[in-house]
C-alpha positions in Angstrom: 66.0 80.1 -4.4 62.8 81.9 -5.9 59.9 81.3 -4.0 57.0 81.4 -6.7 54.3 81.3 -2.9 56.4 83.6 -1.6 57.2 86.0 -4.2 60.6 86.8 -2.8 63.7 84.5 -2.7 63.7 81.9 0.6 66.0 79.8 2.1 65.8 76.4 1.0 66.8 72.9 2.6 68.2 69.9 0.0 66.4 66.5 1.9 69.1 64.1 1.2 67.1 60.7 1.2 64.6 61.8 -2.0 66.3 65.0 -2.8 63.8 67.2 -3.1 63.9 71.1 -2.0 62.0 71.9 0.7 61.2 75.8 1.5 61.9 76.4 4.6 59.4 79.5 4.4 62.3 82.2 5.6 62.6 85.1 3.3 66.1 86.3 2.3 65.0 89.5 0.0 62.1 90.4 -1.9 63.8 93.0 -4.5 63.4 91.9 -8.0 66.5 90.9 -10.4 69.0 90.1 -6.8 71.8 87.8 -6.5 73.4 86.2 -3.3 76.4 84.9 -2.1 76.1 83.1 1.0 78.5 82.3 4.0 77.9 79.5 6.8 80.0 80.2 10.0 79.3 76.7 11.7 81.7 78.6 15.0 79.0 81.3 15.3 76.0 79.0 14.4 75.3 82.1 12.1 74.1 82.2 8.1 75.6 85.5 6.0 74.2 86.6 2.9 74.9 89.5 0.8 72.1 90.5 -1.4 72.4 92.4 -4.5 70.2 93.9 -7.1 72.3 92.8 -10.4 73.7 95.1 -12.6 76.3 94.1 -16.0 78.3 97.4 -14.3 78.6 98.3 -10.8 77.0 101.7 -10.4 76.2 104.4 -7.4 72.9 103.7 -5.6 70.3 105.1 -3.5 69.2 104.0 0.0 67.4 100.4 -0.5 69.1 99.7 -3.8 72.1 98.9 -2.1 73.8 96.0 -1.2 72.6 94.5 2.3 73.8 91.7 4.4 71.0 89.6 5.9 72.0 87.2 9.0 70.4 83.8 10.4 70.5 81.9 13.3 69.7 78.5 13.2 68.0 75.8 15.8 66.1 73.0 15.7 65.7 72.9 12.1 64.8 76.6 12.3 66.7 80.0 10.4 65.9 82.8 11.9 66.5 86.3 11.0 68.8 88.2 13.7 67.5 91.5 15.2 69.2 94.4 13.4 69.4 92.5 10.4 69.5 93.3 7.0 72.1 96.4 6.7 73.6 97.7 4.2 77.5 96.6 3.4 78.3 99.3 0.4 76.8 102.1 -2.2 76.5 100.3 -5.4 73.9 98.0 -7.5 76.8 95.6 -8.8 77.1 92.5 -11.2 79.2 90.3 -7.9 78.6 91.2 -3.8 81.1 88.3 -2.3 81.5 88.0 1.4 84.2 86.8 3.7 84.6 86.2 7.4 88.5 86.9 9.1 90.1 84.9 11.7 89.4 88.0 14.0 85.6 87.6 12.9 85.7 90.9 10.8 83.7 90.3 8.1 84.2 91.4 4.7 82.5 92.3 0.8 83.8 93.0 -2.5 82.5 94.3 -5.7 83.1 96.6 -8.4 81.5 99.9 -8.6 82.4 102.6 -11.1 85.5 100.6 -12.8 87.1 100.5 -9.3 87.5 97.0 -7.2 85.8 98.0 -3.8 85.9 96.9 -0.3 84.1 96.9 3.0 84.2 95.6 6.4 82.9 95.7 9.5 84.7 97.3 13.0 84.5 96.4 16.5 83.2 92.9 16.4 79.9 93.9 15.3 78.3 92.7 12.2 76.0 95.6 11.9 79.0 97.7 12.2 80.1 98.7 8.8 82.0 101.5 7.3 82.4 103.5 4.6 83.5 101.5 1.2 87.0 102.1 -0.4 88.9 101.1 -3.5 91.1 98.3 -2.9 94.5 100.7 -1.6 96.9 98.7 -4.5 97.0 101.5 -6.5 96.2 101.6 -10.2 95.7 97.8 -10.1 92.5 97.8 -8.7 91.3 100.4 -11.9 89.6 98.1 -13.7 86.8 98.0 -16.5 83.1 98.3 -16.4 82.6 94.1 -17.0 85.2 93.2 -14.6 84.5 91.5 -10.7 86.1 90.7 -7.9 86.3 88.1 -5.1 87.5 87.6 -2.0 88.1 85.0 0.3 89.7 84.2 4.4 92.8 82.0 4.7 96.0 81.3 7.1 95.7 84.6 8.9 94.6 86.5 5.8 92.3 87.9 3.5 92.9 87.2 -0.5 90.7 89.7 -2.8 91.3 88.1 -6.4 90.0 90.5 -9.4 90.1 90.5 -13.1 91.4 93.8 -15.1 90.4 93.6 -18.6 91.7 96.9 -19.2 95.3 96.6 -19.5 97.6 93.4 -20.1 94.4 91.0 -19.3 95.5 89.7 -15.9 94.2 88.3 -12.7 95.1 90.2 -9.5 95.0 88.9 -6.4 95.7 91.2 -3.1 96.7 90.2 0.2 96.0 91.4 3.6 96.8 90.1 7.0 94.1 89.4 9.7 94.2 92.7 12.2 96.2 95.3 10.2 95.0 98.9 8.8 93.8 99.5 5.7 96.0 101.3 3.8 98.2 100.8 1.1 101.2 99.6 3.2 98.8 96.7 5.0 97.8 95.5 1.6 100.6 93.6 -1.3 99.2 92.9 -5.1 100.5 90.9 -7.1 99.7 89.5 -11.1 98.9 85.6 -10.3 97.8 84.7 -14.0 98.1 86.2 -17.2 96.4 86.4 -19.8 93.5 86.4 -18.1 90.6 88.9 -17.9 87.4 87.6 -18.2 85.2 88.5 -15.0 84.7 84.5 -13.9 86.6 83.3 -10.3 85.8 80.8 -8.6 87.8 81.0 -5.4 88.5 78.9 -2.2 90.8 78.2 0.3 92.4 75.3 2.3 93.8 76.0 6.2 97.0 74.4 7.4 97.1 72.1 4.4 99.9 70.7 2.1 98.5 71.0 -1.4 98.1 74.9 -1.0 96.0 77.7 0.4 94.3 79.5 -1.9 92.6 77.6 -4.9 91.0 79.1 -8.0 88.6 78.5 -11.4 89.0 81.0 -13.6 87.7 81.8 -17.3 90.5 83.5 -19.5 90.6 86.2 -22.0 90.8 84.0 -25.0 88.4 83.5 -27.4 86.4 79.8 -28.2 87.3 80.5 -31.9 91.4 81.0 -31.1 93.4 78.7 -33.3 95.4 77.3 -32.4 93.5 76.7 -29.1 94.2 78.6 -25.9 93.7 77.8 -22.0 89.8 78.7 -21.5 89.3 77.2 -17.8 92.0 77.5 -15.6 92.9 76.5 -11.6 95.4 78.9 -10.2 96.8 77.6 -7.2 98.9 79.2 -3.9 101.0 76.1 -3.3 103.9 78.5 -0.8 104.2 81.4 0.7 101.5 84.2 1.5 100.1 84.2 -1.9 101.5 88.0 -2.3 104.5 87.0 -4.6 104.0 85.3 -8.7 106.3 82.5 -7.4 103.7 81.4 -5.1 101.3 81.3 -7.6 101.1 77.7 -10.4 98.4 77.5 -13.3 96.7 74.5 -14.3 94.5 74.3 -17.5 91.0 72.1 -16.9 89.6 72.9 -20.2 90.9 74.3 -23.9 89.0 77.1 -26.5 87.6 74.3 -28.5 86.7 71.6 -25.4 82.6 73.0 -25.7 82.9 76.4 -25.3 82.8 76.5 -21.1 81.8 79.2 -19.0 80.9 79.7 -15.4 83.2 77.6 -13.5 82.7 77.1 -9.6 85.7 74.9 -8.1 84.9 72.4 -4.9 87.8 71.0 -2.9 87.3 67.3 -1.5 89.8 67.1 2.1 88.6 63.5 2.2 89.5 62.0 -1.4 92.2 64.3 -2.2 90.4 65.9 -5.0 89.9 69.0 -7.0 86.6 70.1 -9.0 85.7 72.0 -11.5 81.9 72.1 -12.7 81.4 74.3 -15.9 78.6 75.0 -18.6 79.5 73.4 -22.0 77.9 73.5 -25.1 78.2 70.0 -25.8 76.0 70.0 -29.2 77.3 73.0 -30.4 74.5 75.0 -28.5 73.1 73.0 -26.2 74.0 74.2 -22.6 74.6 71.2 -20.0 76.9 71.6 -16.8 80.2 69.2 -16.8 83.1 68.6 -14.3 86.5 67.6 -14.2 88.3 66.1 -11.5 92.1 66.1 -10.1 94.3 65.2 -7.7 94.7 67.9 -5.3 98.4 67.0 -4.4 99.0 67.0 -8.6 96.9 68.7 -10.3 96.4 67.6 -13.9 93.0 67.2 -15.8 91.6 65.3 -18.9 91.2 66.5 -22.3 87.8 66.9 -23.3 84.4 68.2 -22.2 84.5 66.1 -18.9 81.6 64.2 -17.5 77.9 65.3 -17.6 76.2 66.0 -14.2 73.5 68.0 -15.0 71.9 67.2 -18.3 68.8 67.0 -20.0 67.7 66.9 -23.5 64.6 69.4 -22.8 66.3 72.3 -21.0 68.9 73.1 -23.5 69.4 76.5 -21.8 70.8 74.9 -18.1 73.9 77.2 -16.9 75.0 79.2 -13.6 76.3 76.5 -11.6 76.7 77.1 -7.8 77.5 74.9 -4.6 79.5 76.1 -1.2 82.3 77.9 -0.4 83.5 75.2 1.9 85.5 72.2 1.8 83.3 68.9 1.2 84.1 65.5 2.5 82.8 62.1 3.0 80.1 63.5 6.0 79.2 66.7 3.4 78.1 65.1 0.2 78.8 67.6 -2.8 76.0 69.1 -4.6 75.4 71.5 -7.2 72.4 73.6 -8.4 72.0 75.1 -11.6 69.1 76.7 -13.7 67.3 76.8 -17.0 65.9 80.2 -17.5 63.8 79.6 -20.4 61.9 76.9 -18.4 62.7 78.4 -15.6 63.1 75.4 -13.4 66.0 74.8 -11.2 67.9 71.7 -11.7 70.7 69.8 -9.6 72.6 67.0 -8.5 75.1 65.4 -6.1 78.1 63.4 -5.2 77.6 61.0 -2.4 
């Protein structure tokens, strides 16, 4: 979060027993207008995040405008930034940097730069080690428009990157790649998992050695809030067989409708212990007044409410609350669940948890 002392964003730590932030005084990155996705490695002890200056269009950059990875160690209570660290993981100010770690401990990032869904990764076992970016080797399919993003997550041997293209057929791609090949168009298999569906909003996760699927995601569709009669808006795609490289592996499950409060920015959470699936969205639940809601499912049979869902984060003075965000992992009955979100007119950050 934004350290207003610090004048640069620091790593914060949630106290559980009066929930209150506490800045933990380590600086992430002190560029203005930067966003972060963040990955914990609890094998490693070691804290990844990509920083990015934001951009509604990917775009070439110069040296220092790029994205750059910064990792932590922590003890004792304490994050410290590794030697060597930040470096720079592509060539592009971007509008989403997401990062991934393989089961052979090659990391990876996504983005879009100049219409094109990009990747990088590291070599050799070394995190500072990273090449030169590429577009995504599926062919055409990774030519995408200027508003579109990908994301990319680690699974069952694999790496998934899913994508949106907005610029023919409104579909969401998602590409598979298996832990230890090349990088060429024969290591990687593409494959339409939801259609139509366009808009640039994924949420995506994943499940190891588990019965109710692999790969799990929240994503926005191409329809419009006005559509009559009303469309799917939110939906969960899920990889219930397979590798996730075929359609048939692939099921669709709508969470909300066009005219259930106008929802954007869904993030999805995956409870191993209570055999549940979330979705936390902003919803206009006045009309215009922005509040973030969730919807909950079984994860064995997934099926959710009509409606706008129940409130979490609410309140009648910041009317402008949006951009949920919460882990990448799994949560359970140790974990807790929690969920930040901001208001950028007051400019406060606001959240709230599950116990």
């Amino acid at each position: 979060m934004w350290s207003n002392d610090g004048n640069a964003y620091h790593i914060f730590r949630l106290k559980w027993s009066d929930q209150s932030w506490e800045d933990t005084g380590v600086e992430l990155d002190d560029r203005s207008d930067t966003k972060a996705d963040a990955l914990w490695d609890a094998s490693s002890g070691k804290l990844y995040v990509v920083s990015h200056i934001w951009t509604q269009t990917g775009n070439s950059a110069s040296a220092g405008d790029r994205g750059e990875l910064f990792r932590y160690s922590y003890s004792g209570g304490v994050y410290s930034l590794d030697s060597g660290f930040p470096v720079e993981v592509n060539q592009a100010t971007t509008e989403a940097l997401v990062i991934a770690k393989d089961s052979t401990g090659t990391l990876w990032v996504t983005y879009v730069e100049n219409s094109k869904v990009m990747i990088n990764y590291t070599s050799g076992g070394d995190d500072t080690n990273w090449g030169t970016p590429i577009q995504l080797p599926v062919g055409s399919d990774s030519d995408v428009d200027s508003d579109d993003l990908s994301s990319i997550v680690s699974y069952d041997g694999h790496i998934g990157v899913m994508w949106s293209s907005q610029k023919s057929g409104a579909k969401m791609y998602f590409a598979v790649h298996k832990d230890g090949d090349g990088n060429t168009s024969n290591d990687w298999t593409s494959v339409s998992a939801y259609t139509p569906s366009g808009d640039d909003h994924i949420s995506l996760r994943s499940l190891q050695s588990d019965s109710a699927g692999k790969v799990f995601a929240a994503v926005k569709t191409s329809f419009s809030s006005s559509s009559n009669p009303p469309k799917p808006f939110m939906v969960v795609l899920a990889c219930t067989a397979g590798d996730c490289s075929t359609a048939n592996n692939w099921s669709a499950h709508t969470a909300y409708m066009t005219d259930e409060g106008n929802p954007t920015r869904p993030i999805l959470l995956l409870d191993t212990s209570n055999r549940e699936v979330y979705m936390f969205v902003r919803v206009q639940y006045d009309g215009s007044s922005g509040a973030i809601y969730y919807k909950k499912s079984s994860l064995d049979n997934i099926s959710f409410e009509s409606g706008l869902g129940t409130p979490f984060i609410k309140f009648a003075d910041m009317t402008k609350t949006n951009d949920p965000t919460s882990t990448k992992q799994t949560v359970n009955s140790s974990t807790e669940l929690v969920v930040l979100a901001s208001d950028r007119s007051k400019r406060y950050y606001l959240h709230n948890c599950i116990s």
